[in-house]
C-alpha positions as a printed Julia matrix, in Angstrom:
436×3 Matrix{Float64}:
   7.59   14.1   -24.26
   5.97   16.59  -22.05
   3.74   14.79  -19.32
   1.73   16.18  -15.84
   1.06   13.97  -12.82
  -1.24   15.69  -10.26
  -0.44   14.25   -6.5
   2.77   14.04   -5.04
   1.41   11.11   -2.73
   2.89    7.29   -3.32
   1.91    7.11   -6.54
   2.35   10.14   -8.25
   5.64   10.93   -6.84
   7.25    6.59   -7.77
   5.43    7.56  -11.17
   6.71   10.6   -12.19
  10.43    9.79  -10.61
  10.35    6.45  -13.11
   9.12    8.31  -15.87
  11.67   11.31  -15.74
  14.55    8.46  -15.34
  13.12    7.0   -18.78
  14.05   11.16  -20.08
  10.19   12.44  -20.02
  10.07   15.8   -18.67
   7.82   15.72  -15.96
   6.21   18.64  -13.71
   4.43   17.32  -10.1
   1.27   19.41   -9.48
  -0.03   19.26   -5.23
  -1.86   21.87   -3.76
  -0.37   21.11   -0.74
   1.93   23.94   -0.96
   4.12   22.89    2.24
   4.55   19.37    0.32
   5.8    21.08   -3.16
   8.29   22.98   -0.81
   9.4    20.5     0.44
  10.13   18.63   -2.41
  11.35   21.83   -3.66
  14.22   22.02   -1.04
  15.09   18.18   -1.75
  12.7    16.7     0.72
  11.11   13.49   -0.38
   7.57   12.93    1.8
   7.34    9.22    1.76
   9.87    6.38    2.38
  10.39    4.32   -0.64
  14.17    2.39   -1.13
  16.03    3.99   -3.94
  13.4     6.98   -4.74
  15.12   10.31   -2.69
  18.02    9.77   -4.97
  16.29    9.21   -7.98
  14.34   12.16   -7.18
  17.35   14.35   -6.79
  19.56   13.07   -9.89
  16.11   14.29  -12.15
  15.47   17.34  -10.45
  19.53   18.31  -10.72
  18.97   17.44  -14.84
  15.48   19.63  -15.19
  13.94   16.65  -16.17
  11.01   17.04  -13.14
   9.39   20.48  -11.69
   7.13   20.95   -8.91
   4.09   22.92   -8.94
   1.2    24.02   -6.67
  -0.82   24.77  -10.29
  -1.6    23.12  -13.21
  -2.6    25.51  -15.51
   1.04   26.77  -15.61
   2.18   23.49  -17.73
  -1.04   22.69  -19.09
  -0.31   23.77  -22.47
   2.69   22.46  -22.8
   2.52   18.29  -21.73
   0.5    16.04  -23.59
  -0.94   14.1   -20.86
  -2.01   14.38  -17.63
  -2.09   12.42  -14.63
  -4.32   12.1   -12.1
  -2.61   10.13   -9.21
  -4.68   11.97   -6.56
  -6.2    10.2    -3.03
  -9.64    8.21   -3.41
  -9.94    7.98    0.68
 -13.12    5.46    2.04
 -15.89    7.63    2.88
 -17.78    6.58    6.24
 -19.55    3.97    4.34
 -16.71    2.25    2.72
 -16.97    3.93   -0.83
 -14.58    5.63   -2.58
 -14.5     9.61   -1.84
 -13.78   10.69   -5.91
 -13.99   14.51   -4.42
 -10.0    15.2    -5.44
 -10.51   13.27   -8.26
 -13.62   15.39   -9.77
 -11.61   18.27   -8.74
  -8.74   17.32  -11.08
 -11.19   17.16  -14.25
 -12.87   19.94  -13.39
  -9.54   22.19  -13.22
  -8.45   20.41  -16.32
 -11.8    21.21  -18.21
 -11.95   24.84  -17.39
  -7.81   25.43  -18.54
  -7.4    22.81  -21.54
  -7.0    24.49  -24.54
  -5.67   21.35  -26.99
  -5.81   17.98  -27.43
  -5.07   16.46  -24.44
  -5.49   13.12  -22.54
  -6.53   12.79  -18.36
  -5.56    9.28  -17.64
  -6.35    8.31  -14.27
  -4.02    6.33  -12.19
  -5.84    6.73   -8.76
  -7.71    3.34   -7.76
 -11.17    4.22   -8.69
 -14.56    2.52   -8.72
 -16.21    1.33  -12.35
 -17.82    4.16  -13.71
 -15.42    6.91  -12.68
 -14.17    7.8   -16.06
 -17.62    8.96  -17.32
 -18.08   10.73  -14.05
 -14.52   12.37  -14.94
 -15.61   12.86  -18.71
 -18.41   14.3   -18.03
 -17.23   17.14  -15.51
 -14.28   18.02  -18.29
 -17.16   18.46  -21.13
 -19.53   20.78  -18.26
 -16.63   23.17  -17.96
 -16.11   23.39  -21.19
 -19.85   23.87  -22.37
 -19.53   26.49  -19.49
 -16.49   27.96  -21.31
 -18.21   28.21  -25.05
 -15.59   26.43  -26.3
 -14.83   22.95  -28.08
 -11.41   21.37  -27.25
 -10.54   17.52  -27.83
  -9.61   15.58  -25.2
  -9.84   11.82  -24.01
  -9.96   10.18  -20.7
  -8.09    7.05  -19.91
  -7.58    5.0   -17.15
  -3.95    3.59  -16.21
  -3.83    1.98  -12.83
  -0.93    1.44  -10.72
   0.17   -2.13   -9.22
   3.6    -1.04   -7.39
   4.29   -2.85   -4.4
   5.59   -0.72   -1.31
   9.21   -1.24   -0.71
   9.52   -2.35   -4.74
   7.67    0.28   -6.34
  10.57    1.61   -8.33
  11.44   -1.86   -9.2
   7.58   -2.69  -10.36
   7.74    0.55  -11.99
  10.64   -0.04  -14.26
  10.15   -3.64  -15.14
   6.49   -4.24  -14.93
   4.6    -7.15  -15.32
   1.8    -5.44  -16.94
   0.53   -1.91  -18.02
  -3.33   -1.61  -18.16
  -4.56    0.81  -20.29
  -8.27    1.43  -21.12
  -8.82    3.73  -23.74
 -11.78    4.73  -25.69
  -9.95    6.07  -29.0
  -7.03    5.05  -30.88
  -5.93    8.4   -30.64
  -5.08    8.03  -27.0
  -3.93    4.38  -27.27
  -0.85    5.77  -29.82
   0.19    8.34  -27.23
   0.45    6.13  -24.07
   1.67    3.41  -26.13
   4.47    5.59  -26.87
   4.88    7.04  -23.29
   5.61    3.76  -22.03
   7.76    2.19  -25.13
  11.16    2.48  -23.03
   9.26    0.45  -20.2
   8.67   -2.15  -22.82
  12.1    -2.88  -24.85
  12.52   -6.41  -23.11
   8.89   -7.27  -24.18
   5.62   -6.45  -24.96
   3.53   -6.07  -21.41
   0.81   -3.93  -22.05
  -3.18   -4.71  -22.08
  -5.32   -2.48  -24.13
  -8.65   -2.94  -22.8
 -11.97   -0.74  -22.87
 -11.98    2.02  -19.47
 -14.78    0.24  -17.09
 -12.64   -2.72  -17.59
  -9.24   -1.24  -16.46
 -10.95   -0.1   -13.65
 -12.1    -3.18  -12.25
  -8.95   -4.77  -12.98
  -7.36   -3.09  -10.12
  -9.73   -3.62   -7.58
 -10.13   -7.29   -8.66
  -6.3    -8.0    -8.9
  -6.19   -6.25   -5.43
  -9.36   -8.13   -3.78
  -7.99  -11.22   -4.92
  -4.28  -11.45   -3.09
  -6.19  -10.27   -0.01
  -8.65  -13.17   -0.66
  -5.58  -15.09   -0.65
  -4.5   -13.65    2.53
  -7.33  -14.34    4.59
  -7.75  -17.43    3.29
  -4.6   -18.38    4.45
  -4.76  -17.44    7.62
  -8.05  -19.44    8.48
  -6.73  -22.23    7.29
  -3.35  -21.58    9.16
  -5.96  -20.81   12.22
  -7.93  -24.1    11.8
  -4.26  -25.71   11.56
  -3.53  -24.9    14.69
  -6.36  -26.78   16.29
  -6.22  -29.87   14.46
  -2.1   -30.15   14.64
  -1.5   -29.45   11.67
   1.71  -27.29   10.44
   0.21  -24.61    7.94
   4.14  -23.9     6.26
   3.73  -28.03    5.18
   0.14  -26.54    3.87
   1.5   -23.64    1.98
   4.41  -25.77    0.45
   2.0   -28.32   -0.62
  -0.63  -26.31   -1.88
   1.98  -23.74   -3.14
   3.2   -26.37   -5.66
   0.16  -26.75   -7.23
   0.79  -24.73  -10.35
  -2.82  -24.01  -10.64
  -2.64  -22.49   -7.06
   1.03  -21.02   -7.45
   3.48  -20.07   -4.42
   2.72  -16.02   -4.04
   0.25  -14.79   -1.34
   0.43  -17.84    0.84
   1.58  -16.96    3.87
  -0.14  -17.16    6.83
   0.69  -13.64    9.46
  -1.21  -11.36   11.45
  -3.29   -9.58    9.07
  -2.71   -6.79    6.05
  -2.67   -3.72    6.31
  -1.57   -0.72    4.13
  -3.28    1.56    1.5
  -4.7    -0.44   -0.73
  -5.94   -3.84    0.08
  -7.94   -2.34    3.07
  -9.24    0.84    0.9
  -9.95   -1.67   -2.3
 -11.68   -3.96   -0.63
 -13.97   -1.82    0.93
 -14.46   -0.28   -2.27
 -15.72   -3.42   -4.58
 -17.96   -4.62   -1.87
 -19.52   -1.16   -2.02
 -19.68   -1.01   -5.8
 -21.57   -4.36   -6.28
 -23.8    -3.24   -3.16
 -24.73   -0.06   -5.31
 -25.85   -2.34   -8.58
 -27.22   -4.77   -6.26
 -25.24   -7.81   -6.02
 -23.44   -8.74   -2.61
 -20.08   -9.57   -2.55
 -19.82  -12.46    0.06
 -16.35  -13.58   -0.29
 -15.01  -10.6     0.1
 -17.47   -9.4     2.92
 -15.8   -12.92    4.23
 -12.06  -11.18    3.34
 -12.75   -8.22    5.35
 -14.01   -9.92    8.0
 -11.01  -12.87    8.69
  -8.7    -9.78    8.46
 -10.06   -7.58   10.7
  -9.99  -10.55   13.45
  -6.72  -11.64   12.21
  -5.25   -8.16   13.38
  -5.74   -9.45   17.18
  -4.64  -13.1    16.83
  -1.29  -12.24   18.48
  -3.18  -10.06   21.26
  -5.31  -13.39   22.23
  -2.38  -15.51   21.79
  -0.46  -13.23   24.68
  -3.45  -13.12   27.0
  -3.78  -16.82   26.88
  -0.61  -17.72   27.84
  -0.61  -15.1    30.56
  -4.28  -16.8    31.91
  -5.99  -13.55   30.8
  -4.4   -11.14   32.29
  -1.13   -8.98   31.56
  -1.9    -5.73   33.76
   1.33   -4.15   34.59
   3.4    -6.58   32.25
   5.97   -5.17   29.66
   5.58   -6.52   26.34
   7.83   -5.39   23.18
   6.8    -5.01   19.69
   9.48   -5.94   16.53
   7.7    -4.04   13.6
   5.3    -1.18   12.8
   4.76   -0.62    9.73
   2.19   -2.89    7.46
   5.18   -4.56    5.9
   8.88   -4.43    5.44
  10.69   -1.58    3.4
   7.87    1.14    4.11
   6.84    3.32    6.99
   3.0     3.15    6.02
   1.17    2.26    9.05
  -2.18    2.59    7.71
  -4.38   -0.31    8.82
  -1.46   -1.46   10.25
  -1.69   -4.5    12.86
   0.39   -3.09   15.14
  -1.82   -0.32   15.84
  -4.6    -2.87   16.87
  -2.52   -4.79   18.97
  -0.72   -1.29   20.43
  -4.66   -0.38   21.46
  -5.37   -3.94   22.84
  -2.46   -3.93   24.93
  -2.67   -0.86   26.26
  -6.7    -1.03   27.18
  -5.36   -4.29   29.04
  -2.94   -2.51   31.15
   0.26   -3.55   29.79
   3.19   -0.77   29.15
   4.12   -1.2    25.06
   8.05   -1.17   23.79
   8.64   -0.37   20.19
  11.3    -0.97   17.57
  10.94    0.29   13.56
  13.7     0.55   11.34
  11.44    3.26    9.22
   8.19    3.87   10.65
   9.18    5.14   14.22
   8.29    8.92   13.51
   5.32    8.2    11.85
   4.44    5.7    14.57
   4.73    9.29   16.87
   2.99   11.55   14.47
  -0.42    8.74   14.93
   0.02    8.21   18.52
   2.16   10.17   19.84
   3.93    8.91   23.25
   1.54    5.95   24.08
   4.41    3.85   23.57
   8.07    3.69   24.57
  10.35    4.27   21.58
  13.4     2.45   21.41
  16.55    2.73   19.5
  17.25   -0.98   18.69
  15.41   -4.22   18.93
  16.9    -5.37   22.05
  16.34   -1.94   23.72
  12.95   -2.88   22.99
  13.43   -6.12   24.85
  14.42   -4.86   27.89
  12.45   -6.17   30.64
   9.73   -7.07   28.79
   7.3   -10.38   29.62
   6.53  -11.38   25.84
   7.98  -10.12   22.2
   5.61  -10.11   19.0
   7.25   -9.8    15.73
   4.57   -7.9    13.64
   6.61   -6.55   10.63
   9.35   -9.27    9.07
  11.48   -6.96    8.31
  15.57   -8.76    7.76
  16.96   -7.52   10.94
  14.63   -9.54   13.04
  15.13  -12.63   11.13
  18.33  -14.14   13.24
  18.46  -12.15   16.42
  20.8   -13.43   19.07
  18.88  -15.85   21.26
  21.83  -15.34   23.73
  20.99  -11.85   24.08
  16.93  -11.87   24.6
  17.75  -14.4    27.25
  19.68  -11.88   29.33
  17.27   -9.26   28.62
  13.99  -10.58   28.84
  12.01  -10.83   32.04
  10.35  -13.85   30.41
  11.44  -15.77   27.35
   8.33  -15.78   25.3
   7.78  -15.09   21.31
   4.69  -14.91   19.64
   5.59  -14.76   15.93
   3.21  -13.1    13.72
   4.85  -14.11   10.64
   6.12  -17.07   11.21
   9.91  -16.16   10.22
  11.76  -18.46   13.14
  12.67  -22.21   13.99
   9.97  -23.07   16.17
  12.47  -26.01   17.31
  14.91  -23.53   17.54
  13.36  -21.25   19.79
  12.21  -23.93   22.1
  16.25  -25.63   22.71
  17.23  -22.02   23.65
  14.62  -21.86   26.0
  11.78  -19.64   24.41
   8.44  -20.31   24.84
   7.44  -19.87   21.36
   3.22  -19.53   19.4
   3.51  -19.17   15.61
   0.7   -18.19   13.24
  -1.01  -22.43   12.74
């Protein structure tokens, strides 16, 4: 089976590497000609565990090509991908600009029956935006090809994508012909031998399922960390709260931990997104303008937490930073927390240490020597007044108390994730704030 997956981003890259393991032949289609060279020369653009040599074993058995143009393998795959960026415009939307661009480029090369599924993230309605701008280059053209749209979005988690990818919950497909439903039910038969996983639904409907599986952990999120806020001033412990509402089987034990805020590419982005959709057909969505909201305070719970122990002021203080990127096993640091707090800290006058595992360079590339980089946690330590762990990623989880002692001008940890012993920290001295 011959497929086509236009973007080389997070998605289309995790998507096309699984599906050439599973012995599709896949070609990659970017415009960005400096990315397909890259790739080209055995350069993988993002940071995902497992994926550079995945990437390399299919390349090395012809399985996947990479292409700056579509048309050349057009005639020859029987799907194609779209897997292209759906950034926020300035009002929150989603910008379907690349998107448009990918039907339109299919609509004036197709030349037989072939399906443009749609993996991006994309508001209801997109499909028969998409449909639509296929059939006007073709009307354009004179000509009558068959083709059918579909919609196939993505739920890979960052730092498990090839994992999610291979073994999947769930695949969502919305179709509109039975046609189409054959052919992806056979694309994604080998992802299925240990059972049955995928959801047939109408397009509009595998649309919103994204966004509303998305919008709901972050609901989850937020709602967490209120309640692990409003812990915190009545004495309660919000870890007791999470175990005991965790084992409700209604509730469940996933998405209940209370931190510093997300971050990332899609809960951010698909947020945004559904409250703008329902504002367009008229219906306000006030929970989630209430997610948005609790997150975007969240993001500088740790900053108030630091200036309050140092009685408002921390000009000329050193304080060190465990974590970067939104979560562990990435280097994404888009609507990250740690560039809110990075900002806060630095308006206040304080001089900001950094340790990543991963996301150190791409720290640099957004903001560029504002911070002082450091080549291991405890370098990061060094001298510093006050330590916030941002990103849980393993490393950090037992560091030697003995160690920050010796280092640390003062022995205070504000955990943003709430990964250590809070009775631990305070017999080895530490001054220690958790998240509730």
């Amino acid at each position: 089976m011959n497929i086509a997956i236009v973007g080389t981003g997070y998605v289309g890259l995790v998507s096309g590497t699984c599906f050439a393991e599973m012995g599709i032949n896949v070609t990659c289609v970017d415009v960005n000609e400096q990315k397909i060279q890259s790739l080209l020369n055995g350069e993988i653009p993002i940071y995902e565990p497992g994926l550079e040599d995945m990437v390399k074993k299919n390349v090395a058995a012809g399985r996947m090509r990479f292409t700056t143009d579509l048309t050349v393998c057009l005639d020859d795959v029987e799907i194609v991908f779209s897997a292209v960026g759906t950034p926020p415009d300035e009002d929150g939307s989603a910008d379907l600009k690349y998107v448009l661009e990918v039907a339109k480029t299919f609509g004036q090369h197709v030349k037989k029956y072939t399906i443009l599924v749609t993996k991006s993230t994309v508001p209801v309605g997109t499909a028969q935006k998409v449909k639509a701008a296929i059939q006007a280059e073709l009307d354009k053209r004179g000509e009558q090809v068959e083709f059918d749209v579909a919609s196939n979005p993505e739920f890979l988690k960052e730092g498990a994508a090839i994992k999610d990818f291979m073994a999947p919950d769930r695949v969502v497909v919305g179709t509109e012909s039975e046609r189409a439903r054959k052919i992806m039910s056979k694309l994604y038969k080998p992802f299925m031998l240990s059972g049955e996983r995928m959801i047939f639904t109408d397009i509009p409907s595998a649309e919103m399922i994204k966004y509303a599986a998305n919008s709901m952990l972050a609901t989850r999120i937020s709602f967490m960390n209120d309640i692990a806020n409003l812990c915190e001033l009545v004495g309660a412990d919000v870890n007791m709260v999470r175990k005991g509402i965790g084992s409700d089987t209604r509730i469940g034990k996933k998405f209940l931990y209370a931190g510093c805020g997300y971050g990332g590419s899609c809960f951010p982005k698909d947020v945004k997104a559904l409250i703008k959709t329902a504002e367009q057909n008229g219906y306000p969505m006030q929970v989630l303008q209430a997610v948005e909201a609790v997150n975007e305070r969240q993001k500088s719970i740790l900053f108030e937490k630091l200036l309050r122990y140092f009685g408002g002021d921390i000009q000329g203080r050193t304080i060190a930073l465990w974590g970067l990127a939104f979560k562990p096993e990435t280097d994404d640091m888009r609507e990250a927390p740690a560039l809110v707090l990075i900002e806060k800290i630095r308006q206040a006058g304080a001089t900001v240490r950094v340790y990543d595992p991963i996301a150190m360079t791409e720290c640099k590339r957004r903001i560029g020597d504002q911070v002082i980089y450091c080549k291991d946690m405890y370098e990061a330590t060094l001298d510093a007044d006050a330590l916030l762990l941002v990103t849980e990623w393993k490393e950090f989880r037992m560091p030697s108390l003995t160690a920050l002692s010796r280092i640390m001008a003062n022995k205070v940890v504000i955990d943003g994730r709430n990964i250590y012993d809070a009775e631990d920290m305070r017999e080895n001295g530490f001054v220690y704030y958790k998240i509730g």
